[in-house]
C-alpha positions as CSV (number, residue, x, y, z in Angstrom):
1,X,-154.6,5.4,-94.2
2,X,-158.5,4.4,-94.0
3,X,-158.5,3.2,-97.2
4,X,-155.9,0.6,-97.0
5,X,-156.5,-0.1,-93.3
6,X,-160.3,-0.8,-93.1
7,X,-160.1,-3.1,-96.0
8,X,-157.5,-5.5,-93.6
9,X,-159.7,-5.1,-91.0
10,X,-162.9,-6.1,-92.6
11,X,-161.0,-9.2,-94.1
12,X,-159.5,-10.2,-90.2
13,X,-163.2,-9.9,-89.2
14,X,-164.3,-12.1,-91.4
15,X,-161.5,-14.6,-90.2
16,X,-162.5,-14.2,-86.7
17,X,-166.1,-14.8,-87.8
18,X,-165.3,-18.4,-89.6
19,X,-163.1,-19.2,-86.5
20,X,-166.1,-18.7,-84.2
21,X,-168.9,-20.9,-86.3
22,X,-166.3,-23.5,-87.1
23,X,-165.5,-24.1,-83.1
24,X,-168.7,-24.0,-82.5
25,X,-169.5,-26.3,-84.8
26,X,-166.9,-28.9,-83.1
27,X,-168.5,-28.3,-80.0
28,X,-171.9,-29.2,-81.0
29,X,-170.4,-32.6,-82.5
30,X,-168.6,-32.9,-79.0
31,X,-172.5,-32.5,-77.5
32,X,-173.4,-35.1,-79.7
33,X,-170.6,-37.2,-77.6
34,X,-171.8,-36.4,-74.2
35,X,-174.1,-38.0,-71.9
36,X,-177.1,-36.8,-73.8
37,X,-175.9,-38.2,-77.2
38,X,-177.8,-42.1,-78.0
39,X,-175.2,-44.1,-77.1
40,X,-174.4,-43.1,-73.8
41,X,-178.2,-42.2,-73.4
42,X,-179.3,-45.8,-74.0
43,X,-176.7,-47.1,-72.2
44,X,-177.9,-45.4,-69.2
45,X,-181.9,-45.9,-69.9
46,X,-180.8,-49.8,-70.0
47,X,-179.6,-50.2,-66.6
48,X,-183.5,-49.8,-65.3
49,X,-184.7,-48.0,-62.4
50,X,-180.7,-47.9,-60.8
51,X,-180.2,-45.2,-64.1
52,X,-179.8,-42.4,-62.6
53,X,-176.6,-43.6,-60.6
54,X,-175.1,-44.7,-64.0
55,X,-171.8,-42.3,-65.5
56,X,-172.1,-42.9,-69.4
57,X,-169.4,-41.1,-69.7
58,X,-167.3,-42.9,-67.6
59,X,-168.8,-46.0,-69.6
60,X,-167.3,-44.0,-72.9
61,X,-163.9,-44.0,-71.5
62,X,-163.5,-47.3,-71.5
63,X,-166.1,-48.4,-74.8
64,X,-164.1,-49.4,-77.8
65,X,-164.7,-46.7,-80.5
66,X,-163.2,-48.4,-82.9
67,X,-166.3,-47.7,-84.8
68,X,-167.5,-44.8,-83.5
69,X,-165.4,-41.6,-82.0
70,X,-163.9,-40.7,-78.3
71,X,-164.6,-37.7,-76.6
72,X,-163.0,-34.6,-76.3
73,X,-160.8,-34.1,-73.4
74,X,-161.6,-31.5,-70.9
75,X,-158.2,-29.6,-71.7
76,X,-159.3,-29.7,-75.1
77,X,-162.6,-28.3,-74.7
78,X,-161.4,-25.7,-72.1
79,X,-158.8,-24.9,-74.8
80,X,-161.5,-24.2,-77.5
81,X,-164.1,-22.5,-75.3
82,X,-161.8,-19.7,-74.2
83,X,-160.2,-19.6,-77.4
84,X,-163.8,-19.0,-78.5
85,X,-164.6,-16.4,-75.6
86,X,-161.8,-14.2,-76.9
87,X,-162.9,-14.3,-80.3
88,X,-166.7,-13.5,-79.4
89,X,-166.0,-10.3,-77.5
90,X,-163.1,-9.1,-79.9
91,X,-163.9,-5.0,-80.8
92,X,-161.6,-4.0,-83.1
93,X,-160.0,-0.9,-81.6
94,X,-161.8,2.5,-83.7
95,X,-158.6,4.4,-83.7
96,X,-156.4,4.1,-86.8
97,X,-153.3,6.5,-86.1
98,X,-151.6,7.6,-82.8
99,X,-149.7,10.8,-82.8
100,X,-147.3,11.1,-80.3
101,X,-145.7,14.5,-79.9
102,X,-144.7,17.2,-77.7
103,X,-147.9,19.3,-77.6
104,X,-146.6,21.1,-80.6
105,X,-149.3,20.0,-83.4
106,X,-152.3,21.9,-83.3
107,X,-155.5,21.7,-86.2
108,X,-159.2,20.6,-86.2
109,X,-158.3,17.5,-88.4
110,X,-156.5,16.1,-85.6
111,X,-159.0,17.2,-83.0
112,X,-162.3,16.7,-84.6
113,X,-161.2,13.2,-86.3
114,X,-162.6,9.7,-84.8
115,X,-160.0,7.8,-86.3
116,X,-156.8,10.0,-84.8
117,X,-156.3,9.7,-81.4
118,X,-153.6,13.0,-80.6
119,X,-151.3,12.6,-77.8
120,X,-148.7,14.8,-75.9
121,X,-145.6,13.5,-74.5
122,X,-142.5,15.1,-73.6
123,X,-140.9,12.2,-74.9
124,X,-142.8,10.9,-77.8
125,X,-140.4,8.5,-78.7
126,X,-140.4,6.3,-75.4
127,X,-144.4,7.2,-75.3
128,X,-144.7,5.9,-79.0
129,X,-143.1,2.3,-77.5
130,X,-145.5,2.1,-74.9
131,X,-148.6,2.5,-77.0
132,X,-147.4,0.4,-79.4
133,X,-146.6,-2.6,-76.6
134,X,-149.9,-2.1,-75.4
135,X,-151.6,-2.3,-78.4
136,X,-149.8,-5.2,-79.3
137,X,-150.4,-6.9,-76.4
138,X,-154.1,-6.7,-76.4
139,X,-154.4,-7.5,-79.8
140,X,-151.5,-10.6,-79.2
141,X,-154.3,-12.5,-77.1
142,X,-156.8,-12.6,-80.3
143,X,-154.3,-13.5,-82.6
144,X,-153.8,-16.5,-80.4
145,X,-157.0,-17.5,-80.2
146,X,-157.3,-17.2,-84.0
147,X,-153.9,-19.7,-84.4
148,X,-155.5,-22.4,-82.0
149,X,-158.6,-22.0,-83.9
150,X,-157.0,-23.0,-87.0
151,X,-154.5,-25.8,-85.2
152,X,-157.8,-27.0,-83.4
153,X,-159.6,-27.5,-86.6
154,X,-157.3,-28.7,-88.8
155,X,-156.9,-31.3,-85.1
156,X,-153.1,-30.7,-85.3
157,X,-153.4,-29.1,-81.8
158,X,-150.2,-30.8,-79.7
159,X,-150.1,-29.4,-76.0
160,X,-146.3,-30.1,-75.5
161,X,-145.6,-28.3,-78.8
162,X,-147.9,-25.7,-78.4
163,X,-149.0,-24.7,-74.9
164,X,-145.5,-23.2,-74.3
165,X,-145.2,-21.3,-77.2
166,X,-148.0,-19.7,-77.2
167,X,-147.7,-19.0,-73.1
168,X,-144.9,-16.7,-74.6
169,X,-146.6,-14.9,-77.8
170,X,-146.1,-11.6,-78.5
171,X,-145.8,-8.9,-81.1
172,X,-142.4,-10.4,-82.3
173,X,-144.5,-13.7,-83.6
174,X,-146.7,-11.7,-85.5
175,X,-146.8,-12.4,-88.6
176,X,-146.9,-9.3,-91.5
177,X,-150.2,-9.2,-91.2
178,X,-151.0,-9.2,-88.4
179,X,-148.3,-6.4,-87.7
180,X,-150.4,-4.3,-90.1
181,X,-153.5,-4.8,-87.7
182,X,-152.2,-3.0,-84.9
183,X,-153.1,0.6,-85.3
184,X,-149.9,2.8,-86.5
185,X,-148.0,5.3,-84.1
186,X,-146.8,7.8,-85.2
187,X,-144.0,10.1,-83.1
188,X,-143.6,14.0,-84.3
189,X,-140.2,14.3,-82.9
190,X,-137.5,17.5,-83.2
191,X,-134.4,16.7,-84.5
192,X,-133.4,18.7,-82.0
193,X,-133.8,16.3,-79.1
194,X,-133.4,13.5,-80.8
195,X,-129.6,14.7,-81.1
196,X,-129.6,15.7,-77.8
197,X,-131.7,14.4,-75.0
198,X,-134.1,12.3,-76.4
199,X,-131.2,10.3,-78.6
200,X,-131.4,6.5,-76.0
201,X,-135.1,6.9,-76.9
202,X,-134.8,7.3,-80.1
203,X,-131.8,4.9,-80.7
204,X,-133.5,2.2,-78.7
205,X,-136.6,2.5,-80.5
206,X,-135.2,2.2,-84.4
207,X,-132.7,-0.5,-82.8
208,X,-136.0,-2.2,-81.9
209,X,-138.2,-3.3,-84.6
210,X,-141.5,-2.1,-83.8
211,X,-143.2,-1.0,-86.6
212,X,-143.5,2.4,-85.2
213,X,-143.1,5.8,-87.4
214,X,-140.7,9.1,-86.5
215,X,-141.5,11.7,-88.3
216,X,-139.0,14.9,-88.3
217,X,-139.0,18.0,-89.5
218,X,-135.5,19.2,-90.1
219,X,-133.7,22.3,-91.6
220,X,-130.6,21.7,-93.7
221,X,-129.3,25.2,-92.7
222,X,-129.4,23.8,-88.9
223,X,-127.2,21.6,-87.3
224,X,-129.1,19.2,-84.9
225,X,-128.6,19.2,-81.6
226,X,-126.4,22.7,-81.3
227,X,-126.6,24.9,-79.1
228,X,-129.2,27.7,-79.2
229,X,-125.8,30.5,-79.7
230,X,-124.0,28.3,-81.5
231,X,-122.6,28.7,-85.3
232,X,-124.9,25.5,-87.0
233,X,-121.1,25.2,-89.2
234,X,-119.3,25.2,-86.1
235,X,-119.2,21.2,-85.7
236,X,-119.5,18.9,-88.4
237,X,-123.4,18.4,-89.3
238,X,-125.4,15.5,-87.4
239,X,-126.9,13.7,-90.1
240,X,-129.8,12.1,-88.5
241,X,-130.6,10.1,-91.5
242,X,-127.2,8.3,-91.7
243,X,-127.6,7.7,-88.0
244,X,-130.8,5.8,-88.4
245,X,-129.3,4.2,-91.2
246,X,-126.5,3.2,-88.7
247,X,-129.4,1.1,-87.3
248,X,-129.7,-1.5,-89.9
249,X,-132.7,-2.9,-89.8
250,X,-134.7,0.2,-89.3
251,X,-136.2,1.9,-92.7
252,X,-134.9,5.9,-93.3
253,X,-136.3,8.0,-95.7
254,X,-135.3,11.6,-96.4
255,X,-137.7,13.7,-98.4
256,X,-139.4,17.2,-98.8
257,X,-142.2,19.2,-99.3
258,X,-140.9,20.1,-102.7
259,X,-141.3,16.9,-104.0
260,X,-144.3,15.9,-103.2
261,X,-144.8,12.6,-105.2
262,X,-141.1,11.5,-103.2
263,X,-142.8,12.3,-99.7
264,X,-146.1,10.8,-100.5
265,X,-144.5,7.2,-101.2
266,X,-141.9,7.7,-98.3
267,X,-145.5,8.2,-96.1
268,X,-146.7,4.8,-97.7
269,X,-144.0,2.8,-97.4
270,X,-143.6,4.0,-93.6
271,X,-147.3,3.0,-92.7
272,X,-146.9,-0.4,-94.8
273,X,-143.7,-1.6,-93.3
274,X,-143.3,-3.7,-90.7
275,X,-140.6,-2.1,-89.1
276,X,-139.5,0.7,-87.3
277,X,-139.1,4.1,-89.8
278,X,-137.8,6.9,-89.9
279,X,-139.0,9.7,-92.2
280,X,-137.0,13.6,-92.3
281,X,-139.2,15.9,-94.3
282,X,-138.1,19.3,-95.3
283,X,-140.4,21.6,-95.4
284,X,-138.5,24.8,-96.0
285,X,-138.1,27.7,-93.9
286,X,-141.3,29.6,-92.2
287,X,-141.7,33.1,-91.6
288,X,-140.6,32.9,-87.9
289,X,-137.0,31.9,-89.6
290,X,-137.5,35.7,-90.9
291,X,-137.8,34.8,-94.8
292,X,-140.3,36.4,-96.0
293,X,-139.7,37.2,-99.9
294,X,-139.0,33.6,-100.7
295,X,-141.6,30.7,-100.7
296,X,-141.0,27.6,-98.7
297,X,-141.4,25.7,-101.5
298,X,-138.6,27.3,-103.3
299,X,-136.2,27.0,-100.1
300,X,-137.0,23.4,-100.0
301,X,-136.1,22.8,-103.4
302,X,-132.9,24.5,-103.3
303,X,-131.9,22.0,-100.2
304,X,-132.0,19.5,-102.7
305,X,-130.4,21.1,-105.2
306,X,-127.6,22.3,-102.9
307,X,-127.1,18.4,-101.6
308,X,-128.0,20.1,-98.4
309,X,-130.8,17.6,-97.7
310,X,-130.7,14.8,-100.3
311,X,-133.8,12.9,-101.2
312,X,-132.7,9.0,-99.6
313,X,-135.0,5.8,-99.2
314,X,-133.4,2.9,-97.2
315,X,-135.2,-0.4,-97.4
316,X,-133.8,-2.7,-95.1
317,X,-136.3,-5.8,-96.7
318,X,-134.8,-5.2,-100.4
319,X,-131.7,-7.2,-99.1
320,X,-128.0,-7.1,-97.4
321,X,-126.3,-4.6,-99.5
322,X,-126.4,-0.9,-99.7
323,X,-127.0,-1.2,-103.3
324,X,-130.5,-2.9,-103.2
325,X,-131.8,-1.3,-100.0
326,X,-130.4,2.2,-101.4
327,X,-133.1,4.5,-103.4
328,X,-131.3,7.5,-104.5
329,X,-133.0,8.4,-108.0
330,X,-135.0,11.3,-106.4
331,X,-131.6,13.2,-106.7
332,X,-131.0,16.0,-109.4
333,X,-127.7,15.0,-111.5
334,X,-126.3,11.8,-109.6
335,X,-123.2,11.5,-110.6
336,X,-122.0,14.8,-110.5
337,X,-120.8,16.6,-107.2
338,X,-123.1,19.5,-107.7
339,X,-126.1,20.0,-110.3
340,X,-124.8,22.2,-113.5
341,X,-127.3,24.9,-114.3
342,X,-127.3,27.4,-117.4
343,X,-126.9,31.3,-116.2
344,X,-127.6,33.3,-118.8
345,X,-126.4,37.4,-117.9
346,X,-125.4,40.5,-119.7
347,X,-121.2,41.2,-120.1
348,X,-120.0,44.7,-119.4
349,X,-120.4,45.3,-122.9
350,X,-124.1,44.5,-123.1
351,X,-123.6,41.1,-124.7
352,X,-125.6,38.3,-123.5
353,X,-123.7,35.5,-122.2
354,X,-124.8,31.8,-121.0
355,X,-122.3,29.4,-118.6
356,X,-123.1,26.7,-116.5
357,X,-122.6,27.5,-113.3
358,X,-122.7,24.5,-110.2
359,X,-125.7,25.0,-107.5
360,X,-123.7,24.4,-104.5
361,X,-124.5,24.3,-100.7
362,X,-123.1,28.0,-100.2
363,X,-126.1,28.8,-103.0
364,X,-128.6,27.6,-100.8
365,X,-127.2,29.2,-97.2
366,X,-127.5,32.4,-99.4
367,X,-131.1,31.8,-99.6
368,X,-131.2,31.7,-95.7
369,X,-131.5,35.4,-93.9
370,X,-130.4,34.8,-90.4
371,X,-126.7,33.8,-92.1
372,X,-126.3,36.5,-94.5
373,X,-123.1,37.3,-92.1
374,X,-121.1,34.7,-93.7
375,X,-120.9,36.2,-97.2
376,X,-119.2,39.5,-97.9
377,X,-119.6,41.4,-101.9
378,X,-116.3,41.9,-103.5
379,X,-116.7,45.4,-104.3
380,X,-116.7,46.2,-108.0
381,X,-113.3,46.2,-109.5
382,X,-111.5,44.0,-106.8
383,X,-110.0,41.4,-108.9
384,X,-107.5,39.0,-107.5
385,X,-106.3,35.2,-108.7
386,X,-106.7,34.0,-105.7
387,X,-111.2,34.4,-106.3
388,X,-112.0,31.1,-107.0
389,X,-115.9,29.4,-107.5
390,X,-116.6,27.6,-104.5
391,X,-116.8,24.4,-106.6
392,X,-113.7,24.6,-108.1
393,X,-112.3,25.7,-104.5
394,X,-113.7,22.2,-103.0
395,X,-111.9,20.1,-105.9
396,X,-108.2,21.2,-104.9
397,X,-105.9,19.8,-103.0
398,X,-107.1,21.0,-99.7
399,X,-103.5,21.2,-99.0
400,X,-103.0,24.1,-101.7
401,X,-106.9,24.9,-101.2
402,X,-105.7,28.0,-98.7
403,X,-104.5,30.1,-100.9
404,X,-107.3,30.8,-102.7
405,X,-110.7,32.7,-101.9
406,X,-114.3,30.8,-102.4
407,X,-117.1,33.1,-103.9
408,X,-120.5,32.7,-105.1
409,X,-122.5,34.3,-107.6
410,X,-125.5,36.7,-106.7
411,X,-127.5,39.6,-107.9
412,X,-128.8,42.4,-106.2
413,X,-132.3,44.2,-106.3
414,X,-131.0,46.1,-109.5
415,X,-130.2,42.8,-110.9
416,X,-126.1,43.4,-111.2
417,X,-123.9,40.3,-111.3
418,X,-121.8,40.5,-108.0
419,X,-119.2,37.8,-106.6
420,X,-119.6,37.2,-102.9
421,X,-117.1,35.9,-100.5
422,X,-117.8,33.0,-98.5
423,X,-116.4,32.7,-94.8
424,X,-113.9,30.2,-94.3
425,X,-116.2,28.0,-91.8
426,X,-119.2,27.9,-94.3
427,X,-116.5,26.7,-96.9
428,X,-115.7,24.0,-94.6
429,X,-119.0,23.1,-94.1
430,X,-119.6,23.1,-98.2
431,X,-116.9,20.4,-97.9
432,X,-118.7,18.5,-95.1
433,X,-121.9,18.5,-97.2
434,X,-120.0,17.3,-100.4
435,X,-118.5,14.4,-98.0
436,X,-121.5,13.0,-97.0
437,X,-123.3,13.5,-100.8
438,X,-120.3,11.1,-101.7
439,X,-120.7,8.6,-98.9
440,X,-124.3,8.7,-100.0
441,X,-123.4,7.8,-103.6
442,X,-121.3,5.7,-102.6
């Protein structure tokens, strides 16, 4: 963020700096206008020993300057020297980035660094639109003084034209760049709250346009917003990106620690827009979630794979139609429902056999520990013709689709093929996951 920040700010400086010697530079013409300039001055020294009772300014007033030029009116001057006060004691403000969260983020980088300021909220999203307005605000009355600068200058300057407008300026006449001036704010939110009690915070603030940032950290196993007891397949999943894509104008982005070029541009794009965006990250699962054997990394990736969390960049400036504001490319396999990977294993008769098998979202709720409970192993020898993969069990009929039994592929420790059982509500929710991958492609 320094790098791409300081270099705007050293370029507004130098605007601010050409403002202020080019007023300055009309007022010392204007001087040459007053009553110490030659023509009034030996208008006055004429008059004789009564001088001193003589106005040469009133004199200039009513002088034909046909020839010559008329002096500045006092509304004019009062214009340009506050305009010109603001601009001298402008300090541009030394923090970059704001972090608004709920006391939650901890780390000497945030602590120690000058150009982070760290702030705790319980509601970071409402907090975030505060700093943001008063940031704005302050930084609204130099931008002003920068635009009647120029209009002075260029002596375009029309009171009845101007005067109102800019008695009402604010951060919604910015233009681009000078959104980019005001230091970014950043809310570290829980998706949690946000679908739950925080939601007419958050709403209100991507329904707003305020170039601020919220930044989640989700879990594709969860559901957001259940209760802490609650089965995350009870209820249809809350898909916090497709609600902040329900605000249209906002930017969404979904990414994940596992890709990490994906979340690096999703960061960028967030801190160059000039809009309000919304960024989920993945990150996998920690060791509080009580998986320990498997890297976060991994479990991160197999989100992806499993179209549990799907890799999504909305840009709302690319245009009216899903189609141009939709990045999806991220995405493993596009077109299919689930990604097709070769499984090479050994037959009963020591033969070694490859078949594709689909990586479905059932795969990656196996990976997860806490929710071992809904699989079951098919004991050895228990074969029926109502066992079905889970993929082929979510492309029937759903109407015949109870007859069968979805089941999954695993191995255990010992590296033996077993097919395990899924529970009828994580089926559902495998169903639920493939609807929104297809509202997502389409």
């Amino acid at each position: 963020e320094t790098g791409r920040v300081v270099p705007r700010r050293v370029g507004f400086q130098a605007e601010i700096d050409d403002c202020i010697r080019r007023l300055e530079s009309l007022l010392a013409v204007e001087w040459g206008k007053s009553d110490e300039s030659i023509e009034p001055r030996q208008a006055r020294d004429s008059v004789g020993a009564e001088g001193a009772r003589f106005d040469p300014l009133a004199l200039s007033t009513v002088m034909d300057h046909s020839r010559g030029t008329r002096a500045m009116s006092p509304q004019r001057r009062e214009r340009i020297e506050r305009a010109l006060e603001v601009l001298r004691a402008w300090r541009p403000d030394p923090v970059l980035v704001r972090f608004v969260h709920l006391g939650t983020v901890e780390g000497e980088w945030l602590a120690e660094s000058r150009d982070l300021e760290d702030v705790s909220d319980p509601n970071p999203c409402a907090r975030a639109t505060a700093l943001f307005d008063r940031e704005a605000e302050r930084l609204a009355e130099v931008f002003s003084a920068v635009r009647i600068a120029r209009l002075e200058m260029d002596g375009i300057y029309d009171p009845a034209l101007h005067d109102p407008w800019f008695a009402n300026f604010d951060w919604e006449g910015f233009t681009p760049e000078e959104l980019l001036l005001v230091p970014s704010v950043i809310a570290l939110e829980s998706a949690d709250r946000l679908a739950g009690e925080d939601m007419r915070s958050f709403s209100r603030l991507l329904s707003s346009g305020r170039p601020v940032q919220v930044l989640v950290r989700v879990q594709p196993s969860n559901n957001p917003g259940a209760e802490t007891d609650e089965n995350p397949f009870q209820h249809y999943r809350t898909e916090l990106g497709y609600l902040g894509l329900s605000h249209r104008q906002a930017a969404v982005a979904q990414s994940s620690s596992a890709r990490h070029r994906h979340l690096m541009e999703c960061f960028l794009s967030a801190l160059d827009a000039t809009r309000t965006s919304l960024l989920l990250i993945n990150t996998g699962l920690r060791k509080d979630h009580g998986l320990v054997a498997l890297n976060s990394w991994l479990v991160a990736g197999a989100s992806i794979e499993g179209r549990a969390h799907p890799c999504v960049r909305i840009n709302p400036q690319a245009g009216d139609y899903a189609e141009a504001r939709m990045d999806f490319e991220e995405n493993p396999q596009m077109g299919l429902d689930w990604p097709l990977h070769p499984f090479e294993y050994l037959d009963d008769d020591g033969n070694r056999v490859t078949e594709e098998l689909a990586y479905t979202f059932s795969d990656y709720i196996f990976l997860v520990e806490s929710l071992r409970d809904q699989f079951r192993v098919i004991p050895p020898g228990c074969d029926s013709v109502a066992l079905l993969p889970i993929e082929q069990y979510l492309a029937m009929d759903q109407q015949l689709a109870y007859r069968q039994v979805p089941f999954i592929w695993a191995v255990d420790d010992n590296a033996i093929l077993h097919r395990v059982v899924i529970s009828r509500e994580l089926a559902l929710a495998c169903l639920d996951r493939l609807n929104f991958w297809h509202a997502l492609q389409e």
